[in-house]
BARO-463283 format. One record per residue (C-alpha): x, y, z. Coordinates in steps of 0.2 Angstrom, whole numbers, padded with zeros to 4 digits, always signed. Layout:
BEGIN
XYZ/...
END
This chain:
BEGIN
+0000+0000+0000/+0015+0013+0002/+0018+0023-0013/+0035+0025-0017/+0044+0019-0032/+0052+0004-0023/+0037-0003-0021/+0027+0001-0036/+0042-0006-0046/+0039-0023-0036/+0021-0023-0035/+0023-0024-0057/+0038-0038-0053/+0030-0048-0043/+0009-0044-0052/+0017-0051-0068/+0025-0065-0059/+0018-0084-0061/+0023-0086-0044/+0012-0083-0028/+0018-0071-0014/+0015-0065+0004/+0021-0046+0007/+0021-0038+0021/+0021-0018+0019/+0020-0003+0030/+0006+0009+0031/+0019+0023+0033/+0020+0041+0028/+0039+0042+0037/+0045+0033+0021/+0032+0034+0007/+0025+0049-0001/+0013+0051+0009/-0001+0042-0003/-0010+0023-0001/-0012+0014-0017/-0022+0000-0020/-0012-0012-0030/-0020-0028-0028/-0017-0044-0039/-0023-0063-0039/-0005-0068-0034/+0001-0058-0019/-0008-0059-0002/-0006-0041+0005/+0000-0042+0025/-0003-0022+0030/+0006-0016+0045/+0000+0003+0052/+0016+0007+0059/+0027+0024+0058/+0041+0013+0068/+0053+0004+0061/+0055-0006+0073/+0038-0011+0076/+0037-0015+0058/+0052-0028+0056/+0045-0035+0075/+0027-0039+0066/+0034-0046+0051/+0044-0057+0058/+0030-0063+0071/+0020-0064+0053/+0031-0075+0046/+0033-0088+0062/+0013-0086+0063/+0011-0093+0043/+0025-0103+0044/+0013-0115+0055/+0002-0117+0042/+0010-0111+0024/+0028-0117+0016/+0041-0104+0008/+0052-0107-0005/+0061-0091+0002/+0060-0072+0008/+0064-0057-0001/+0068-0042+0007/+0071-0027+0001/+0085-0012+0001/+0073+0001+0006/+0070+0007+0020/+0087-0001+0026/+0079-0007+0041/+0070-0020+0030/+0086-0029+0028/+0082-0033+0048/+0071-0044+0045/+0080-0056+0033/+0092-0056+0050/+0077-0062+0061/+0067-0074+0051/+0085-0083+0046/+0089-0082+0066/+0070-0090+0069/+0070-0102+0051/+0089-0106+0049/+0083-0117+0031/+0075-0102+0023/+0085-0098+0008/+0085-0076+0010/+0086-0066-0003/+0093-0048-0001/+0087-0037-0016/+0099-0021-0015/+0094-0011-0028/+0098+0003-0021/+0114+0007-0008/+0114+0007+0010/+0130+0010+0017/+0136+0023+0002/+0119+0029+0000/+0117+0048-0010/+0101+0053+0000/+0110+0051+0016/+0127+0056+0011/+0121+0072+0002/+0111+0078+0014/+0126+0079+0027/+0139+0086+0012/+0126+0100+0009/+0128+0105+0027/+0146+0102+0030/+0161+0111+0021/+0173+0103+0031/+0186+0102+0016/+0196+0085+0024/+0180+0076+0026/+0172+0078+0012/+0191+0073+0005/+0193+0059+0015/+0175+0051+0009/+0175+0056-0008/+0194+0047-0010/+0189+0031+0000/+0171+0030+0006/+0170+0012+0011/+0186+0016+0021/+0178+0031+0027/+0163+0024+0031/+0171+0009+0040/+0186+0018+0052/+0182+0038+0053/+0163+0039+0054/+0160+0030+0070/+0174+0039+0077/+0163+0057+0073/+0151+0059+0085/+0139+0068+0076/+0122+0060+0075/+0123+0058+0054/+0140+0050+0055/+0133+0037+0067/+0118+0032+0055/+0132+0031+0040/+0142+0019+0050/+0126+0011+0055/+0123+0007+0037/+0138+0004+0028/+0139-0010+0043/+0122-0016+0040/+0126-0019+0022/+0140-0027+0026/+0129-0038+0035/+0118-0041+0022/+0133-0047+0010/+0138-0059+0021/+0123-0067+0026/+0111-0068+0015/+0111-0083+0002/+0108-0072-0013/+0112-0055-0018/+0103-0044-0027/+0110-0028-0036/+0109-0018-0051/+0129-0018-0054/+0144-0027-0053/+0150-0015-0038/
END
């Protein structure tokens, strides 16, 4: 139900699929634009969670999946790159289902993401950061950034680690490019 272009994109994926599905999605303005649309199709059983926490959202999703798993089989979960925090859940439902093959879309980046980076490079002119980052972001993101104690620097580090993550553990990968 959010509108945002993630999840129009996978709505006509999945609608056009001759697979079934189960999604879970967030009634959220904090990460749609700020819009419900009703995209329904004889394939994909819609699982609506009213939450603007994140939190609360990967919490219900993975209490979802250990309520259906009772009664339904999976081949496998998806989750997807955005919000980040989505990635959580492939973390939880492999912690709870150790045999579910997780697949990690990251169409678009966590850890070196331009909405986040921008934002903090518009407001900061502090000519040996933005030197240190734009020369060696991974190496910036992984060694300087948890050292600042700004609040942004934090949630880059967070990220770039949470993706990370995701590389590691998940069973497969996907991304739009080689990098």
């Amino acid at each position: 139900p959010v509108t945002t272009s993630e999840a129009l994109v996978t709505y006509k994926l999945l609608s056009n699929s001759e697979n079934e599905y189960v999604v879970c999605s967030a009634k959220s303005n904090k990460w749609s634009y700020n819009k419900d649309t009703e995209l329904t199709s004889p394939n994909i059983k819609q699982i609506i969670i009213d939450t603007e926490d994140f939190d609360v959202f990967v919490d219900e999703v993975v209490e979802k999946y250990k309520e259906l798993s009772k009664t339904e089989t999976f081949d496998a979960i998806m989750t997807r790159s955005l919000p980040p925090e989505s990635q959580l859940i492939g973390f939880k439902i492999k912690e709870f289902d150790k045999n579910i093959p997780w697949i990690a879309s990251l169409a678009d980046p966590i850890g070196n993401n331009p909405y986040e980076t921008s934002f903090y490079f518009l407001q900061n002119r502090h000519k040996l950061v933005r030197r240190l980052y734009f020369n060696a972001p991974h190496f910036f993101l992984d060694k300087i950034c948890p050292l600042i104690r700004k609040p942004i620097f934090q949630k880059l580090s967070k990220l770039y680690k949470l993706e990370r993550r995701v590389l590691k553990d998940a069973d497969v990968i996907i991304t739009p490019g080689i990098e």
